[in-house]
ZADO-1210 file (C-alpha; in nm, 4 decimals, padded with zeros to 6 digits):
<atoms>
<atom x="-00.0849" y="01.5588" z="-01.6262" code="UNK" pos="1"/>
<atom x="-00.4286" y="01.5060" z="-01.7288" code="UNK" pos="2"/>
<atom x="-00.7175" y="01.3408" z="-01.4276" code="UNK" pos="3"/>
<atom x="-00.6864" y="00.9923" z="-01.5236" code="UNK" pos="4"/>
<atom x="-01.0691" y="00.8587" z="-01.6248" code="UNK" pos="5"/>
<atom x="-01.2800" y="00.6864" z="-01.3559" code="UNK" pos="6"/>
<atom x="-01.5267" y="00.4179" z="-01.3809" code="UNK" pos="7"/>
<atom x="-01.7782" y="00.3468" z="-01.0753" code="UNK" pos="8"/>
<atom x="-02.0074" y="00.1052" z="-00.9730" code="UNK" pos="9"/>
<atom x="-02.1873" y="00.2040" z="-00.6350" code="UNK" pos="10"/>
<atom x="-02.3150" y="-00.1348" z="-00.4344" code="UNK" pos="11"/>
<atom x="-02.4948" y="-00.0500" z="-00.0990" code="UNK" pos="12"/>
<atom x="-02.3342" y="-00.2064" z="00.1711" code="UNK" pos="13"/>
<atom x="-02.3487" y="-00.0867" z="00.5247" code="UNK" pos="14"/>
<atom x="-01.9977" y="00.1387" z="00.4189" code="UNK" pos="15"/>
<atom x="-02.0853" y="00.2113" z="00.0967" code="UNK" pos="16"/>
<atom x="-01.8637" y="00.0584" z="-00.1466" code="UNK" pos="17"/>
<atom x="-01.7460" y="00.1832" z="-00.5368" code="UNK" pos="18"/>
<atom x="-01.5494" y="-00.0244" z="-00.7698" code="UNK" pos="19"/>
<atom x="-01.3545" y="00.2222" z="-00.9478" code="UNK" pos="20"/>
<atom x="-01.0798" y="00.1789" z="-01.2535" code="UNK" pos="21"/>
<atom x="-00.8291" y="00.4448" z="-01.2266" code="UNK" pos="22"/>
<atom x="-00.6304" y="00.4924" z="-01.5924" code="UNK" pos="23"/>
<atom x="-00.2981" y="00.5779" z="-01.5576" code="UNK" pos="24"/>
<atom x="-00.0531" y="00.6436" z="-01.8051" code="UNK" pos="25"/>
<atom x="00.0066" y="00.2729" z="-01.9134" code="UNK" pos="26"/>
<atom x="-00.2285" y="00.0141" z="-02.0608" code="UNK" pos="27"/>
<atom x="-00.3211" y="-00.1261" z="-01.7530" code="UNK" pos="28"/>
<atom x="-00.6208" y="00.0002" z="-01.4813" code="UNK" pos="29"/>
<atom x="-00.5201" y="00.0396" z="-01.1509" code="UNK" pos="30"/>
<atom x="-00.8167" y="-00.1420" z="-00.9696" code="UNK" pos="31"/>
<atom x="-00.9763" y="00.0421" z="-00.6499" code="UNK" pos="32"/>
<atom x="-01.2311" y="00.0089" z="-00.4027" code="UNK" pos="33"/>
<atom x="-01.3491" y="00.2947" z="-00.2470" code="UNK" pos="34"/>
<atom x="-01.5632" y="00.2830" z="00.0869" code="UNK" pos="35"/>
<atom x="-01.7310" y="00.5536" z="00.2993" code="UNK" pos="36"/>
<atom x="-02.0156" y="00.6071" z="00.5612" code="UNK" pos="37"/>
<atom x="-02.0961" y="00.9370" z="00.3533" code="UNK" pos="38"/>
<atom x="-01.9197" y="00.9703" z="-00.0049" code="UNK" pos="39"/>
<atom x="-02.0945" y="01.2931" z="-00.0349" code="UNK" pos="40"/>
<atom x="-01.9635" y="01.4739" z="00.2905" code="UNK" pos="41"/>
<atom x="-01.6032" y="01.5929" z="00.2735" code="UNK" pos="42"/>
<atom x="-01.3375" y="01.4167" z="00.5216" code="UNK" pos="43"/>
<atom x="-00.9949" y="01.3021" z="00.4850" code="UNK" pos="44"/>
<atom x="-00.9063" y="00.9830" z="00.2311" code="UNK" pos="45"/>
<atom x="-00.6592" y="00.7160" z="00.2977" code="UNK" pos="46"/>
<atom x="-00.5123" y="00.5412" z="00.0582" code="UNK" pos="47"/>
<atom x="-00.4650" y="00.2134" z="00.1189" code="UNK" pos="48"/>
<atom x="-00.1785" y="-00.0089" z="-00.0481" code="UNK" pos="49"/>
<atom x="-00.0987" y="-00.3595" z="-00.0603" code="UNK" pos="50"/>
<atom x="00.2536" y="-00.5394" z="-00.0838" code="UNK" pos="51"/>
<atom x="00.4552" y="-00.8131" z="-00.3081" code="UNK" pos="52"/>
<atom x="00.1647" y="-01.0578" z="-00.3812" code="UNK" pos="53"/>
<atom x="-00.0918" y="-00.8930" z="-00.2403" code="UNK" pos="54"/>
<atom x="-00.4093" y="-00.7067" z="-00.3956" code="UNK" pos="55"/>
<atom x="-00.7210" y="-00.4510" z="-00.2862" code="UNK" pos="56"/>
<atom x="-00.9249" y="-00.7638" z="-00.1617" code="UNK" pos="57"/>
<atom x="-00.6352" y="-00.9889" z="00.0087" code="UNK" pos="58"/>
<atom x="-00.6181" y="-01.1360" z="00.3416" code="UNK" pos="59"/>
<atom x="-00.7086" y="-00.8269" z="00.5886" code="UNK" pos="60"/>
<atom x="-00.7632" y="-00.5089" z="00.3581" code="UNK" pos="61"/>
<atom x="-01.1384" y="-00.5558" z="00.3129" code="UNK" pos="62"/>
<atom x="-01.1496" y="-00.5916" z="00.6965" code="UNK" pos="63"/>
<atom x="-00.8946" y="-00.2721" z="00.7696" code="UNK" pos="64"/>
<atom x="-01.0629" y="-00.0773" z="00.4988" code="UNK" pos="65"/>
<atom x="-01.4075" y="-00.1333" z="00.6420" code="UNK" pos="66"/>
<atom x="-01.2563" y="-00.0153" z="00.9859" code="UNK" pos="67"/>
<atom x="-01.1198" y="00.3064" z="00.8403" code="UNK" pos="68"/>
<atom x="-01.4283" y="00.4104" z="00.6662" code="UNK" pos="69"/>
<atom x="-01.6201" y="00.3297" z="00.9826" code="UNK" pos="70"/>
<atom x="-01.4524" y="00.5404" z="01.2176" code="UNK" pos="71"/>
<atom x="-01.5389" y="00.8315" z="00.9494" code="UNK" pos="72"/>
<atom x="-01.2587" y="00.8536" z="00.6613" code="UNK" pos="73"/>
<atom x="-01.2860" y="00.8316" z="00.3019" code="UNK" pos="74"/>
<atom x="-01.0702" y="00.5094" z="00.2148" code="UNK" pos="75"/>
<atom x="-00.9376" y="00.4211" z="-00.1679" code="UNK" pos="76"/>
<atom x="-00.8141" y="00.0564" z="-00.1511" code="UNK" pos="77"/>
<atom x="-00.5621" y="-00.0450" z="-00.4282" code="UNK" pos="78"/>
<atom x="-00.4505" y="-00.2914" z="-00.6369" code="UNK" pos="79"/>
<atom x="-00.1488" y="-00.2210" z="-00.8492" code="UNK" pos="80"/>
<atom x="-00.1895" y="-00.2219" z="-01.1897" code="UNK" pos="81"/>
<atom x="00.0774" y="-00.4804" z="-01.2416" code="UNK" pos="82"/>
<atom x="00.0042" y="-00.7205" z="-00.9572" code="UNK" pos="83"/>
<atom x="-00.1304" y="-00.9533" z="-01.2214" code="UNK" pos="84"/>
<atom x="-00.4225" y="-01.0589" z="-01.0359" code="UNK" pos="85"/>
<atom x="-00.7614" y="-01.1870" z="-01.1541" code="UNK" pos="86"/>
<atom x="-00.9862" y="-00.9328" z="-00.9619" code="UNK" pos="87"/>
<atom x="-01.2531" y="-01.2062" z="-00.9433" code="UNK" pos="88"/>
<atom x="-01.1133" y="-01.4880" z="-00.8413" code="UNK" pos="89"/>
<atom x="-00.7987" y="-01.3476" z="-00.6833" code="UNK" pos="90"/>
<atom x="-00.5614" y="-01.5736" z="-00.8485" code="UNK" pos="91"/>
<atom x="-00.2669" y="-01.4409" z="-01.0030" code="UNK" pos="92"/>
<atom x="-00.3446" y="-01.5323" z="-01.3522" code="UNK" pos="93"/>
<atom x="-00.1218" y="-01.2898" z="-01.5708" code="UNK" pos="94"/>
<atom x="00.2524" y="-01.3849" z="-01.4480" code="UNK" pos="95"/>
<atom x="00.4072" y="-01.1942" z="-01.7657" code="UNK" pos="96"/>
<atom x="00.2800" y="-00.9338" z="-01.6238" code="UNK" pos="97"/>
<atom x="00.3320" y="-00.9316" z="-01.2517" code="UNK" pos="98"/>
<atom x="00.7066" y="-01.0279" z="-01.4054" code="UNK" pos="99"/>
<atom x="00.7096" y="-00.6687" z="-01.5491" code="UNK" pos="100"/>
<atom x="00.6401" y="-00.5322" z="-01.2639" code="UNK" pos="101"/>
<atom x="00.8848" y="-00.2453" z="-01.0596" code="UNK" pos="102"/>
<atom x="00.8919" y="-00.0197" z="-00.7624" code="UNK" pos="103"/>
<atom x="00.8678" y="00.2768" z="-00.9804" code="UNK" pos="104"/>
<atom x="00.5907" y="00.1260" z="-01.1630" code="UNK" pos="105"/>
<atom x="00.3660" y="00.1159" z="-00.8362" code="UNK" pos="106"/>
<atom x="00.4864" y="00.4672" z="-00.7151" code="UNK" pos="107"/>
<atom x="00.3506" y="00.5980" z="-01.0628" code="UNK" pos="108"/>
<atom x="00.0030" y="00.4131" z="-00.9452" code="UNK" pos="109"/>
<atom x="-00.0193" y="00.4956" z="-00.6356" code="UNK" pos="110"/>
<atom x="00.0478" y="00.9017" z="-00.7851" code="UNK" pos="111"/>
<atom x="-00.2336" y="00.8124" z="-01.0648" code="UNK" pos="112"/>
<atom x="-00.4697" y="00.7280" z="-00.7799" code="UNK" pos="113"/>
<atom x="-00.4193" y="00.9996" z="-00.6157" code="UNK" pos="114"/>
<atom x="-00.4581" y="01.2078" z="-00.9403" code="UNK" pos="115"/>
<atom x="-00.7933" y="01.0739" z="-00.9743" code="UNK" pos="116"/>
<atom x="-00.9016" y="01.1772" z="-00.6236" code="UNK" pos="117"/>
<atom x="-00.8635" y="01.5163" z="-00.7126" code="UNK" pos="118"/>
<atom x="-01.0795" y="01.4955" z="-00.9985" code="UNK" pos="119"/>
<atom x="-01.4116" y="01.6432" z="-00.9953" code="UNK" pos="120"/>
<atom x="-01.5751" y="01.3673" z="-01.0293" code="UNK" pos="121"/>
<atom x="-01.4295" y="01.1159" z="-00.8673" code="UNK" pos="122"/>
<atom x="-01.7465" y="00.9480" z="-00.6132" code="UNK" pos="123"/>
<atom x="-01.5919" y="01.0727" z="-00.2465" code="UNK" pos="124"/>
<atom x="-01.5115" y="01.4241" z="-00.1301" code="UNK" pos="125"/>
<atom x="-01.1816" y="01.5258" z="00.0580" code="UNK" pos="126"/>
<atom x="-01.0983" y="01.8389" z="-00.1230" code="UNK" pos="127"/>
<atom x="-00.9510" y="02.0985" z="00.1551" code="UNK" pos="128"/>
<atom x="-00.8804" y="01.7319" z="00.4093" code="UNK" pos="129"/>
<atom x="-00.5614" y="01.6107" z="00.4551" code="UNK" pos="130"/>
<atom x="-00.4834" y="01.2658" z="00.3110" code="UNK" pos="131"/>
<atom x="-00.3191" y="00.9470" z="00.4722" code="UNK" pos="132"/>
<atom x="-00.1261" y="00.6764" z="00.3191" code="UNK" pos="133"/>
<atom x="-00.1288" y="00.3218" z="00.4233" code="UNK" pos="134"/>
<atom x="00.0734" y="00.0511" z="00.2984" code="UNK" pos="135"/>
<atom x="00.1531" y="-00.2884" z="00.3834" code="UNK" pos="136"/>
<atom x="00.5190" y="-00.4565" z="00.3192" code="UNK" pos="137"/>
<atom x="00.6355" y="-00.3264" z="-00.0332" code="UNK" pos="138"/>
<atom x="00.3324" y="-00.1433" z="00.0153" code="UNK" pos="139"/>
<atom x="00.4586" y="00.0447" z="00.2787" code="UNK" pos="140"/>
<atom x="00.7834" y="00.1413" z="00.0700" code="UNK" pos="141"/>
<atom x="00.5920" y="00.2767" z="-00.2342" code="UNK" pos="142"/>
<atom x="00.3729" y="00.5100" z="00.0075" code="UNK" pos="143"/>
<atom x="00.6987" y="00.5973" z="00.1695" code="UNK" pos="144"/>
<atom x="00.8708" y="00.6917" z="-00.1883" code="UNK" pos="145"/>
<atom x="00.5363" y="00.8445" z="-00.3234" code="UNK" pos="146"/>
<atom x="00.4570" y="01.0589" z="00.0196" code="UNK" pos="147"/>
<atom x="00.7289" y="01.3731" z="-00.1225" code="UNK" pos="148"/>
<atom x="00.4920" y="01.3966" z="-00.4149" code="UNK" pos="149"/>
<atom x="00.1675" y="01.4164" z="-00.2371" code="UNK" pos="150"/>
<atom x="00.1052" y="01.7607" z="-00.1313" code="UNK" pos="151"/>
<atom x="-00.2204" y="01.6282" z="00.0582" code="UNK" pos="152"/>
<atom x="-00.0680" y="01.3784" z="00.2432" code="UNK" pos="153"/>
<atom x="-00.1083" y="01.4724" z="00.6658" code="UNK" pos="154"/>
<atom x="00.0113" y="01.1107" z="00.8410" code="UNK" pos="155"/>
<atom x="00.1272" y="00.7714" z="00.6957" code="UNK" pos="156"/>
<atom x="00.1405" y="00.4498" z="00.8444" code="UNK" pos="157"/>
<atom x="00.3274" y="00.1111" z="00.7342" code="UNK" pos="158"/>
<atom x="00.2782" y="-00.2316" z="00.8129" code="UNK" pos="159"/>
<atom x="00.5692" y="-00.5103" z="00.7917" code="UNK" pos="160"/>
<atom x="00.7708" y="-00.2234" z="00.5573" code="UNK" pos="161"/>
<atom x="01.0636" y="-00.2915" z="00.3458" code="UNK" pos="162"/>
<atom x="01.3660" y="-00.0855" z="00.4561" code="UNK" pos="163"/>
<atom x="01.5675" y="-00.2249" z="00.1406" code="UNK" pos="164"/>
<atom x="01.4934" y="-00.3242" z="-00.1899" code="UNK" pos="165"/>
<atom x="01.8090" y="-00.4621" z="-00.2932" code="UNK" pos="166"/>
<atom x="01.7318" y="-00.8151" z="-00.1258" code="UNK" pos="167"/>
<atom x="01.9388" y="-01.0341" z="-00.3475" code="UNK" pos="168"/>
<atom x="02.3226" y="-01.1908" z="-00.3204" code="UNK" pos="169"/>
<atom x="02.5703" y="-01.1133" z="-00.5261" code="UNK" pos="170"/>
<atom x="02.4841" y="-01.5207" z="-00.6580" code="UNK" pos="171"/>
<atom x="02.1465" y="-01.4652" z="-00.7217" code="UNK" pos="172"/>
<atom x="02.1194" y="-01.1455" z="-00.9383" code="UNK" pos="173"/>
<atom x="02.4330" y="-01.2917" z="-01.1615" code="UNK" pos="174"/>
<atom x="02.1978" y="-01.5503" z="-01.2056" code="UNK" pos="175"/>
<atom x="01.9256" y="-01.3161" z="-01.2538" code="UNK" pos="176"/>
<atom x="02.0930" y="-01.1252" z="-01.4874" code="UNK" pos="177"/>
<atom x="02.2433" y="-01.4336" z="-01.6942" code="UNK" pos="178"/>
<atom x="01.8548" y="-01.5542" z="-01.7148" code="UNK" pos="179"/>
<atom x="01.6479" y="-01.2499" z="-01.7069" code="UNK" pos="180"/>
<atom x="01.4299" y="-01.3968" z="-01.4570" code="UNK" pos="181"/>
<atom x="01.4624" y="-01.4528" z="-01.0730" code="UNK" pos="182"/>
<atom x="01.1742" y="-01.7384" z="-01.0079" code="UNK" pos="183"/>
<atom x="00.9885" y="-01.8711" z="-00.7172" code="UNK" pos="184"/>
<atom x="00.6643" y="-02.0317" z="-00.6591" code="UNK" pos="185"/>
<atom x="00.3233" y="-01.9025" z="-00.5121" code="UNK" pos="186"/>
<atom x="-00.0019" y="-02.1070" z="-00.3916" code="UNK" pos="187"/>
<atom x="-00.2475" y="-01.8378" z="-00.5730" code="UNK" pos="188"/>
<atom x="-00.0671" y="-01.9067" z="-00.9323" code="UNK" pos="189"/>
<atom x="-00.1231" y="-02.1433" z="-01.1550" code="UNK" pos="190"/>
<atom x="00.2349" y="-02.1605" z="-01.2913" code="UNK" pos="191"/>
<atom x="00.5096" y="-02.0504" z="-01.1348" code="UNK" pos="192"/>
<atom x="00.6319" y="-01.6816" z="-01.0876" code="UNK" pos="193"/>
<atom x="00.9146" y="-01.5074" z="-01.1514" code="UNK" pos="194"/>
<atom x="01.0668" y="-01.1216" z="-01.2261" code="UNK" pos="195"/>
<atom x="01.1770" y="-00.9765" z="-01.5127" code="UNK" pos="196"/>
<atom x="01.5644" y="-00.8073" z="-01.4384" code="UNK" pos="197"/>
<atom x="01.4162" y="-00.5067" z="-01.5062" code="UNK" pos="198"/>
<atom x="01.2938" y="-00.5316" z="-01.1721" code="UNK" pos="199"/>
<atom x="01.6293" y="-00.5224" z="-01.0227" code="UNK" pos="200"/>
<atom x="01.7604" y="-00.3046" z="-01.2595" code="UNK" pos="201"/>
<atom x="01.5310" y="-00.0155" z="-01.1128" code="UNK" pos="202"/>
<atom x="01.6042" y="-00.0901" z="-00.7656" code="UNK" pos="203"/>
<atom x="01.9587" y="-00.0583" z="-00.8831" code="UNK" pos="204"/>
<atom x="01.9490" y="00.2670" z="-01.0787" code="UNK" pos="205"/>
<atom x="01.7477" y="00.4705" z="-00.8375" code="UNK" pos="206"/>
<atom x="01.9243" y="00.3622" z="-00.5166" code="UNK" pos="207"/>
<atom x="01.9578" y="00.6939" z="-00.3605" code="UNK" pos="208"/>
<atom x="01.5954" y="00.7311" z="-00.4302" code="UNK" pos="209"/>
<atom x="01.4707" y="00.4484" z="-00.2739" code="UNK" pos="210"/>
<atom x="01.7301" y="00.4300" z="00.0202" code="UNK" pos="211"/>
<atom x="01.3900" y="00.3724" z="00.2145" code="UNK" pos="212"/>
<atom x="01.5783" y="00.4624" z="00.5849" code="UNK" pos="213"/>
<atom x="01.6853" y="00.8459" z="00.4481" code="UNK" pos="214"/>
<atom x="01.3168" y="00.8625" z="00.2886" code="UNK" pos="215"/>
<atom x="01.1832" y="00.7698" z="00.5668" code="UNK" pos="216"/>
<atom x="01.3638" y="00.9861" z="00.8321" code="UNK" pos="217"/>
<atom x="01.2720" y="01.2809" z="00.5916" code="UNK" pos="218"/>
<atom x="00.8835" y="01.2251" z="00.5655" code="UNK" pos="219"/>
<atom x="00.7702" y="01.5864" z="00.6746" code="UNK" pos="220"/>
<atom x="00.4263" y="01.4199" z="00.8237" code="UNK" pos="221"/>
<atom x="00.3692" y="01.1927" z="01.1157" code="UNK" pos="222"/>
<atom x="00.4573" y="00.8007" z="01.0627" code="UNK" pos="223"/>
<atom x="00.3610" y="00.5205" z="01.2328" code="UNK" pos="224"/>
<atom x="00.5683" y="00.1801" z="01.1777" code="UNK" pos="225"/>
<atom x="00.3754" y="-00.1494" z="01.2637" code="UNK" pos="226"/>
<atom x="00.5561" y="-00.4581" z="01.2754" code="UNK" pos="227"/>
<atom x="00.5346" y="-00.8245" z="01.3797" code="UNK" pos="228"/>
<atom x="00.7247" y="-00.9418" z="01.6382" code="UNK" pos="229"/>
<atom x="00.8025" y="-01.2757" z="01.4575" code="UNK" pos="230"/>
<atom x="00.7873" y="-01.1471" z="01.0746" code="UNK" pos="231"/>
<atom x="00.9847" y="-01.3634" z="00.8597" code="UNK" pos="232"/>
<atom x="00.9618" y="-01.1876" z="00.5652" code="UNK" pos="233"/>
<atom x="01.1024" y="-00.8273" z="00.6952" code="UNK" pos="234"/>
<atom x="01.2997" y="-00.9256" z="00.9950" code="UNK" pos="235"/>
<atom x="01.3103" y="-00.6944" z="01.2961" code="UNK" pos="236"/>
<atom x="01.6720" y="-00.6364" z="01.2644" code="UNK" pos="237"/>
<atom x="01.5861" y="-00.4517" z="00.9349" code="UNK" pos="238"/>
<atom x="01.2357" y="-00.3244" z="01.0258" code="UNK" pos="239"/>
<atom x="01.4966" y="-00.0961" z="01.2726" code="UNK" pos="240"/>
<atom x="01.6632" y="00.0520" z="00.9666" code="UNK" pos="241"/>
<atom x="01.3915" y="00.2481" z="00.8941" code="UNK" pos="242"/>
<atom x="01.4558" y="00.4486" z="01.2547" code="UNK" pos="243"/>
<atom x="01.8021" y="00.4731" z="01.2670" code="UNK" pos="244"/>
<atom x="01.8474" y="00.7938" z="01.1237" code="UNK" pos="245"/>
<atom x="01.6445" y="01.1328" z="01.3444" code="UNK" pos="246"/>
<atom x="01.3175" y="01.1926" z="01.2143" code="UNK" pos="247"/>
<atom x="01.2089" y="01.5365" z="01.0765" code="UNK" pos="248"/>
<atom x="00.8272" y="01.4709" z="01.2263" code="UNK" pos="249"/>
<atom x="00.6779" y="01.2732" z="01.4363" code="UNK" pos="250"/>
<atom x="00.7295" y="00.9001" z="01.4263" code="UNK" pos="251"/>
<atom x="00.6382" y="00.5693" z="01.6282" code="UNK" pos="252"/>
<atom x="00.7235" y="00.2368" z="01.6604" code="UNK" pos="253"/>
<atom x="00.4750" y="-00.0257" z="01.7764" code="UNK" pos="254"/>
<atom x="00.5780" y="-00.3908" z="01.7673" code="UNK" pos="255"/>
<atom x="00.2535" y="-00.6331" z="01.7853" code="UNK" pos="256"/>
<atom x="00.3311" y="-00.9559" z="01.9766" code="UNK" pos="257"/>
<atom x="00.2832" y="-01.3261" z="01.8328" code="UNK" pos="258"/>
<atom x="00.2229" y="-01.2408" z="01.5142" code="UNK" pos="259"/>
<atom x="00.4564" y="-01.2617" z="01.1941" code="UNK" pos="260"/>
<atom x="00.4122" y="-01.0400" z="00.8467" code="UNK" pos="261"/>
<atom x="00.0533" y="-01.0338" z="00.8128" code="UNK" pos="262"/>
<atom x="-00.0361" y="-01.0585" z="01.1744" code="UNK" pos="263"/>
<atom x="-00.1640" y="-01.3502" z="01.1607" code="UNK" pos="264"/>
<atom x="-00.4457" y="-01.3051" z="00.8773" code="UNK" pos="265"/>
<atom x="-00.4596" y="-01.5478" z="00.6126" code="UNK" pos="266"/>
<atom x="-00.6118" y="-01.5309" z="00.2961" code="UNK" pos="267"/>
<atom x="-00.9079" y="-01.5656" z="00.2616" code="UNK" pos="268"/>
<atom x="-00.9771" y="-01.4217" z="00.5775" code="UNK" pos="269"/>
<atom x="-01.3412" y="-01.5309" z="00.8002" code="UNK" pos="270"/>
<atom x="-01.2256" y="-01.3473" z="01.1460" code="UNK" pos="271"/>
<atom x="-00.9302" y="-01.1062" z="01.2222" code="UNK" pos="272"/>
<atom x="-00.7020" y="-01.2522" z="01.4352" code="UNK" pos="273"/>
<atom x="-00.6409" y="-01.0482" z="01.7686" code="UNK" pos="274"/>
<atom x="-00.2870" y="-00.9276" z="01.6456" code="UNK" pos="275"/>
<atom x="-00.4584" y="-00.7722" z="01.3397" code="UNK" pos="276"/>
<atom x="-00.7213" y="-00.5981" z="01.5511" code="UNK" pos="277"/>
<atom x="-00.4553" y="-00.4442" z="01.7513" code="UNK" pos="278"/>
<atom x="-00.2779" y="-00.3247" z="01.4602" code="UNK" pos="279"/>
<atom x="-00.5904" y="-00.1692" z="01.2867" code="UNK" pos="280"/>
<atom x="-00.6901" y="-00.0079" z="01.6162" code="UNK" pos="281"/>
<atom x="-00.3812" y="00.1488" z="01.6285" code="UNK" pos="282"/>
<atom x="-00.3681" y="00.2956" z="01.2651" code="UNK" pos="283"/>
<atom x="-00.7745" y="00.4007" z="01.2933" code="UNK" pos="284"/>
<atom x="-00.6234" y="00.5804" z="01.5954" code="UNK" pos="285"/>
<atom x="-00.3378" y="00.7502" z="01.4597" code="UNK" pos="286"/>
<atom x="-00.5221" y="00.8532" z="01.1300" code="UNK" pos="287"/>
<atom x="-00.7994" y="01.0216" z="01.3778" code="UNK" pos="288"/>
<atom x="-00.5370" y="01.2112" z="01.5686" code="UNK" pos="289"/>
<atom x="-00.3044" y="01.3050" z="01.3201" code="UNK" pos="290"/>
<atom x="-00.5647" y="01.3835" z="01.0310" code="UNK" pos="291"/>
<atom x="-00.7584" y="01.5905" z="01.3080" code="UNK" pos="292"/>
<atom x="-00.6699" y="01.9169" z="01.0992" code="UNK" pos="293"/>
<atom x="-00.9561" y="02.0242" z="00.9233" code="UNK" pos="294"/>
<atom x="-01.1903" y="01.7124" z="00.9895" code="UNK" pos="295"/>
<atom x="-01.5391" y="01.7511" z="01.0271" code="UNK" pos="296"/>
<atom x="-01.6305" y="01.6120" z="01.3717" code="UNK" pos="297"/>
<atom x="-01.4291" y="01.3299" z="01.3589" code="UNK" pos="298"/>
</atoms>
C-alpha cells in the first residue's frame, strides 16, 4: 500500500496544532488534527477516534486531545471519512454519505491514518515509539478491530465501547432490509438521518470478525475500558461483555460515577465536567505507564 498524501497547516497554539487530510483509498479525506508540545522530538502518538455521530472537534476531544499532547505524546485526532460532517460548522451536512457509512469503512481509516504516520513526512515524529489507540463508543470498537493490524500499537483505551454491533430486532432490520434505510433523527442535521443496509449487511457478514468480546479478550497490549455508570446508549450490562472472556494482557475496568455516555460533556463544550476530567486523567495515566517503553523522559 502506498503512504496516503498529507496536507498540513501548522497554527501556533500553546500545543501546537496541524490540520492534516489523510487520503485513503476512497474519494473521501479522512480529516485530522494533530497536536504536540514538540512535533519535531520523537515520542509515542495516540490516535484518537470518535464514535456514531461524533467527529475530531466534538464535545470533549479537543479538550482530551489537548490533555494528551500536554502530558508529552504525539496525538492524531480523527474524523472518519464518512461521518458526513461539515468540518466548519460541525453540522452533519452530507447524510448520503454518513448513510454509506460501515464499520469496515472506519477500520480502513483508522489503518490509512496510521499509514500516513509512518510516512516520512508526515509533521510529528514517533518512529521507534510505541503507539496508543483511543476511541470513544463505536470508536472504541474500530480501534479494537483495527489494533491486530497495527504493529505499533503498545496500550489502547475505550470509552463507552460497543461490545456488539448487531443492535437491531429481528422487526427492525426486516424493515431495514424491505426499505434500504433504518432512519432516525439528530439535532446537528438538517434533515433527518438514516443508514444504508449495507451497513448492516457488513456487521452481518463479518460477525466472527467483529465479535468485539473475543477481539477484545485477544488484544496482545494493555486495555483500559472506561464507562459511565448511567450510559444509556451502551448499557453496563453489555459494557461487561467485553470482559467476560480471560484476557491475553493486561486489562482494567474503571466505571466513572454520575455520568452517562459522554460523561457528561455536551457539545459544544465551555468546561469539562468533573466525570470527564476523571476519565481523561485516567487514560493520560495509563498511556504514560503503559507507553513507558522507549519514551523519552516522559
Amino acid at each position: 500500500m502506498e503512504n496516503p498524501a498529507t496536507e498540513s497547516i501548522l497554527v501556533d497554539i500553546d500545543i501546537k496544532l496541524v490540520e492534516t487530510r489523510i487520503k485513503g483509498g476512497g474519494r473521501q479525506n479522512v480529516h485530522a488534527d494533530l497536536r504536540s508540545a514538540s512535533p519535531d522530538e520523537g515520542r509515542p502518538l495516540i490516535i484518537v477516534s470518535h464514535g456514531f455521530l461524533g467527529y475530531r472537534r466534538w464535545g470533549f476531544f479537543p479538550f482530551l486531545s489537548e490533555r494528551l499532547a500536554a502530558a508529552g505524546f504525539h496525538v492524531m485526532t480523527i474524523s472518519f471519512s464518512r461521518c458526513g460532517v461539515d468540518e466548519a460548522t460541525g453540522r452533519i451536512t452530507n447524510p448520503e454519505l454518513f448513510a454509506s457509512n460501515s464499520v469496515g469503512a472506519e477500520i480502513e481509516d483508522l489503518l490509512s491514518a496510521c499509514e500516513a504516520a509512518r510516512g516520512a513526512g508526515f509533521p510529528l515524529r514517533s518512529a521507534g515509539r510505541p503507539w496508543g489507540l483511543m476511541g470513544h463508543s463505536r470508536g472504541g470498537a474500530v480501534s479494537i478491530l483495527a489494533a491486530p493490524r497495527v504493529p505499533e500499537a503498545g496500550s489502547i483505551v475505550t470509552w463507552s465501547a460497543l461490545a456488539k454491533l448487531d443492535r437491531y430486532t429481528d422487526r427492525r432490520r426486516e424493515e431495514w432490509k424491505r426499505t434500504g434505510r433504518l432512519p432516525f433523527n439528530e439535532g446537528r442535521a438538517d434533515t433527518g438521518l438514516w443508514l444504508d443496509y449495507s451497513y448492516y449487511e457488513d456487521i452481518d457478514r463479518n460477525r466472527e470478525a467483529y465479535d468485539l468480546p473475543k477481539r477484545a479478550s485477544e488484544l496482545g497490549v494493555p486495555h483500559l475500558i472506561v464507562h459511565g455508570r448511567h450510559d444509556a446508549a451502551v448499557t453496563m450490562k453489555e459494557e461487561r461483555l467485553l470482559v467476560q472472556y480471560p484476557p491475553r494482557s493486561e486489562r482494567r475496568f474503571e466505571i466513572i460515577e454520575g455520568c452517562g455516555h459522554t460523561f457528561g460533556a455536551r457539545h459544544p463544550m465551555r468546561k469539562p465536567p468533573a466525570p470527564l476530567e476523571k476519565a481523561a486523567g485516567l487514560t493520560v495515566e495509563w498511556f504514560r505507564r503503559t507507553l513507558a517503553q522507549g519514551r523519552n523522559g516522559l
